[in-house]
Residue, then its C-alpha position, 0 to 999 in steps of 0.5 A: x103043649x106047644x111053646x110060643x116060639x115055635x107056635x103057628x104063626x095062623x095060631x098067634x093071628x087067631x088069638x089076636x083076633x080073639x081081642x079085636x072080636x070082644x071090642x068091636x061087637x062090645x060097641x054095637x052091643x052096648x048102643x042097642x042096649x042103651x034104652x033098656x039100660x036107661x030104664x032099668x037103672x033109670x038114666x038120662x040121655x047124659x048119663x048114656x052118653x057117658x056110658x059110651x063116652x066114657x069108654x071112648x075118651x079113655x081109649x083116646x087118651x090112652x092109646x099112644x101110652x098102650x103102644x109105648x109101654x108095650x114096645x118096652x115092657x113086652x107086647x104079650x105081657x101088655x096084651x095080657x093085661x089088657x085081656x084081664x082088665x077088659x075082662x074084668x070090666x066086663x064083668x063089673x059092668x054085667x053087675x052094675x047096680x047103678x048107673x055111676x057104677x056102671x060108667x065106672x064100669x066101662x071105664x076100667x073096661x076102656x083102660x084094658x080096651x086100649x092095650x088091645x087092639x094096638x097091641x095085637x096088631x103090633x104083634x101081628x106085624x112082628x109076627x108076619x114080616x113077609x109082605x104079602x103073608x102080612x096083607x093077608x093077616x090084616x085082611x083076615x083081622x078086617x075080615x073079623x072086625x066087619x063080622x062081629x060089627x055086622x052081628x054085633x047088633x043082631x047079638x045085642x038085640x037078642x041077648x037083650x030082649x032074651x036075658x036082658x042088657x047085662x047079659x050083652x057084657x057076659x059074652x066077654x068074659x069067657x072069650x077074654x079068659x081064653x084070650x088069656x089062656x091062649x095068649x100065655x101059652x103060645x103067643x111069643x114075646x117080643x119088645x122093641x129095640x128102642x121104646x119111646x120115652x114116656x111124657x107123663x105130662x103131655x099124657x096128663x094135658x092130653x086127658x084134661x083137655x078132652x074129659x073137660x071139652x066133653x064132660x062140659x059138652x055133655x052136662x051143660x044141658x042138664x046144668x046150663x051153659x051159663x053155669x060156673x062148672x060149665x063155663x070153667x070146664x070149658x076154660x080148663x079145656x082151653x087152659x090145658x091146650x094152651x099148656x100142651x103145646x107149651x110143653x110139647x115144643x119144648x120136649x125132646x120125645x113129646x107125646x103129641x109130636x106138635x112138628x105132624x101139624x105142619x103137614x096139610x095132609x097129616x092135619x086133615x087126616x087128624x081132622x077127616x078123622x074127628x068128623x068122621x067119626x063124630x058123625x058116626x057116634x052121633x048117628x049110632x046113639x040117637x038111632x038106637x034111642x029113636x028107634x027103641x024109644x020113639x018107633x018103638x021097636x024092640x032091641x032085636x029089631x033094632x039090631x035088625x034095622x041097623x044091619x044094613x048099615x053094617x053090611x054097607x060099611x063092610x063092603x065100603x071099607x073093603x072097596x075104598x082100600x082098592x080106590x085109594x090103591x088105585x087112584x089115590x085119597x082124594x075120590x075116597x074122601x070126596x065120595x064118603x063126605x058126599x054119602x055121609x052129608x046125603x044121609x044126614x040131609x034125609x034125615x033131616x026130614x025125621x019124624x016120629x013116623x018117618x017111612x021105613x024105606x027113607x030111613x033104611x035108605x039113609x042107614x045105608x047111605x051113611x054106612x056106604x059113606x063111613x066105610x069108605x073114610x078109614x082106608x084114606x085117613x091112615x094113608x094121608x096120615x102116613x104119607x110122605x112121613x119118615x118111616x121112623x115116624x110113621x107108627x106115631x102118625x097113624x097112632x096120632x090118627x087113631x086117637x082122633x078117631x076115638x076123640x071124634x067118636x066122643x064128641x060126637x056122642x057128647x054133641x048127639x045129646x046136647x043137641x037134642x037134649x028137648x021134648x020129653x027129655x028135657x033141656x036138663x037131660x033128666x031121666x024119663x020117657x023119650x017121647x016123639x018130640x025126640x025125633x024133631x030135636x034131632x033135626x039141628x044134630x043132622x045139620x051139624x053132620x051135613x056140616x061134617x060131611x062137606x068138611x071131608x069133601x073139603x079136605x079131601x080135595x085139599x089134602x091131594x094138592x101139589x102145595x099140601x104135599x110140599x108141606x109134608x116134605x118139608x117137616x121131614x127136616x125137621x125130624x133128626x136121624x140120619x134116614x129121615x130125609x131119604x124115608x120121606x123122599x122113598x115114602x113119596x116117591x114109591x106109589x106101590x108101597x102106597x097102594x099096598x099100605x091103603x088096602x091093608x088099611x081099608x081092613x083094619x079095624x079100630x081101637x074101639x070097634x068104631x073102625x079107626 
């Protein structure tokens, strides 16, 4: 048997990409069950959206906190214990007798989720120090993430027409168990030389503030928005914010370095990237109900329909790294926000019986616009930054990817919490009216949409860039000034970073 230490570093790139295939097919498998769970088990639209916000808030609240422990505890061992926890969450989730089962379910699954991806990555990275050897792994983990994303669908609608919606979760668990295995036996460990300190309490304000903002956004349908809970979730959600930048401010290793804030580009990045997704959980949840439930299509057709969304996304993201390698941010961004806000405008138009020539067409638009969003959001993020904080930032844009995916799915449901559903978000029917509910829904990501072109001019101007440069006095260590000046400076390493990036899959299997 071979050890970790002199096992082939292609070997060590397979295993990883074990995970990264779980996570990001788990996403579209779970969205085209969601009707057939909602029958079974007699769910409300709200209790759906926890089934998806539930996994999606607990990676953004956790992600950072993954990356740190693994840099001091051990990537391999972190990692395994992530491939355990998801494993067995999978498997709770397969068994789920009810619906509250069920989203406890996925949130165990959420808390190994988190120590996944980030971390094979990390393990990646330390693995393949060449450059391009290092290109080429992340190509290959983005290679990964497009295919199961693009079958993800295909595989769920089949699965759950076949067997049924738990058998979506039972594809986990022997992949998860290989993972283990595998990973045991010949990924190397590795540590490093100086972990981050942990703030347990900008962690806990952190999670307090999104649970509240959505579990807020999510039952004020069902409860009324005038309702004591509501009305106070909401002031715990602002409460705790309030408390948070308190807190960091005042922190010598805060968990939300609040100084990232000062830079216009780093501050749009983190807001490009909760629009974005936003959008992109809003229009994966209310599709898959609409077109189950509405058209009435089967899990399998539905898988079929969103397929060409899939392949748009894929062979968006694979062409934005090469814009933004070549010609910076700015396009990228402009030319997703305008895609994403065009689907959302046809889509205004929905109805019960809405051709499916407009409706492919605007799945496609919006997977061409989505694709083209990731690559520019880590490189604006990054940026100009010190390298020392480099990984922070572009962990910081991640877990806005993740918080905009929540939100997202939140907004979906209380937006078209109407017709046969009703403002209570009761379980039932979804009948036709569904289709016209959705119409406000759209306009909020027409709104989104112009907020990305927006930016995305913004964060390329001359005035943003100083911003960046200035903050880089403000972060001690001897290297911080000259790694922001090489950063700004080296427009090669930039256009290397972008194409890599436009490869790189997400946390959740929401490209992040």
């Amino acid at each position: 048997m071979r050890s970790a230490k002199t096992a082939p570093k292609n070997l060590i790139l397979a295993i990883c990409c074990l995970s990264l295939f779980i996570v990001s097919m788990d996403v579209t498998i779970v969205n085209v069950a969601l009707p057939s769970i909602r029958v079974d088990l007699g769910a409300s639209v709200s209790d759906l959206q926890w089934i998806v916000d539930g996994y999606t808030l607990t990676v953004a609240s956790f992600l950072l906190l993954s990356g740190s422990t693994a840099d001091r505890l051990g990537r391999r061992r972190v990692f395994q214990v992530g491939l355990v926890i998801f494993s067995i969450g999978s498997l709770l989730c397969s068994i789920a007798p009810s619906i509250g089962f069920l989203i406890f379910a996925r949130v165990v699954q959420a808390l190994g989720g988190s120590m996944l991806n980030p971390v094979a990555m990390s393990i990646i990275t330390n693995t393949f120090t060449v450059p391009k050897e290092r290109a080429r792994a992340v190509g290959v983990w983005g290679a990964v993430m497009g295919v199961s994303m693009a079958f993800g669908p295909l595989v769920g609608g089949a699965l759950t027409e076949s067997i049924g919606w738990r058998s979506v979760f039972w594809v986990n668990i022997p992949i998860g168990i290989a993972a283990i295995i595998l990973c045991a036996v010949f990924v190397p460990e590795s540590k490093a030389s100086k972990a981050r300190k942990l703030d347990p309490l900008g962690q806990l304000f952190v999670i307090v503030a999104l649970v509240a903002l959505v579990f807020g956004l999510i039952e004020a349908p069902r409860q009324g928005w005038d309702n004591p809970l509501i009305i106070g979730l909401f002031a715990i959600a602002v409460l705790a914010v309030v408390l948070l930048i308190r807190h960091e401010g005042r922190t010598r290793e805060p968990f939300v370095d609040l100084r990232f804030f000062r830079s216009v580009p780093f501050s749009s990045a983190t807001i490009t990237a909760v629009c974005g997704f936003a959008a992109y959980g809003a229009f994966l949840f209310v599709n898959a109900l609409y077109l189950q439930d509405v058209r009435g299509l089967s899990a399998l057709e539905t898988g079929l329909y969103m397929l060409p969304l899939a392949v748009a996304t894929l062979v968006c993201s694979l062409i934005s790294g090469r814009l933004v390698a070549r010609f910076g941010t700015r396009p990228s961004l402009v030319l997703a926000g305008s895609l994403i806000a065009a689907s959302a405008l046809v889509m205004t138009t929905l109805t019960a019986t809405t051709e499916n020539v407009v409706l492919l067409g605007a799945y496609v638009l919006f997977g061409l616009g989505y694709g083209m969003i990731n690559a520019p959001i880590t490189t604006t993020a990054v940026s100009g930054m010190p390298r020392s904080q480099a990984g922070v930032a572009a962990g910081l844009a991640s877990t806005s990817r993740q918080t905009g995916s929540s939100i997202g799915v939140a907004l979906a449901g209380t937006v078209t919490a109407a017709g046969d559903v009703g403002a209570s978000g009761a379980a039932g029917a979804i009948g036709a009216e569904f289709a016209l509910a959705t119409h406000p829904l759209w306009w909020i990501v027409v709104g989104c949409g112009a907020v990305i072109v927006g930016l995305g001019i913004l964060s390329t101007t001359s005035w943003a860039d100083g911003t960046t440069a200035r903050i880089a006095h403000l972060f001690t260590g001897a290297d911080a000034d000259a790694d922001a000046a090489a950063a700004a400076a080296s427009a090669d390493s930039r256009a290397a970073a972008a194409d890599a990036d436009s490869r790189e899959p997400s946390e959740t299997g929401i490209r992040s």
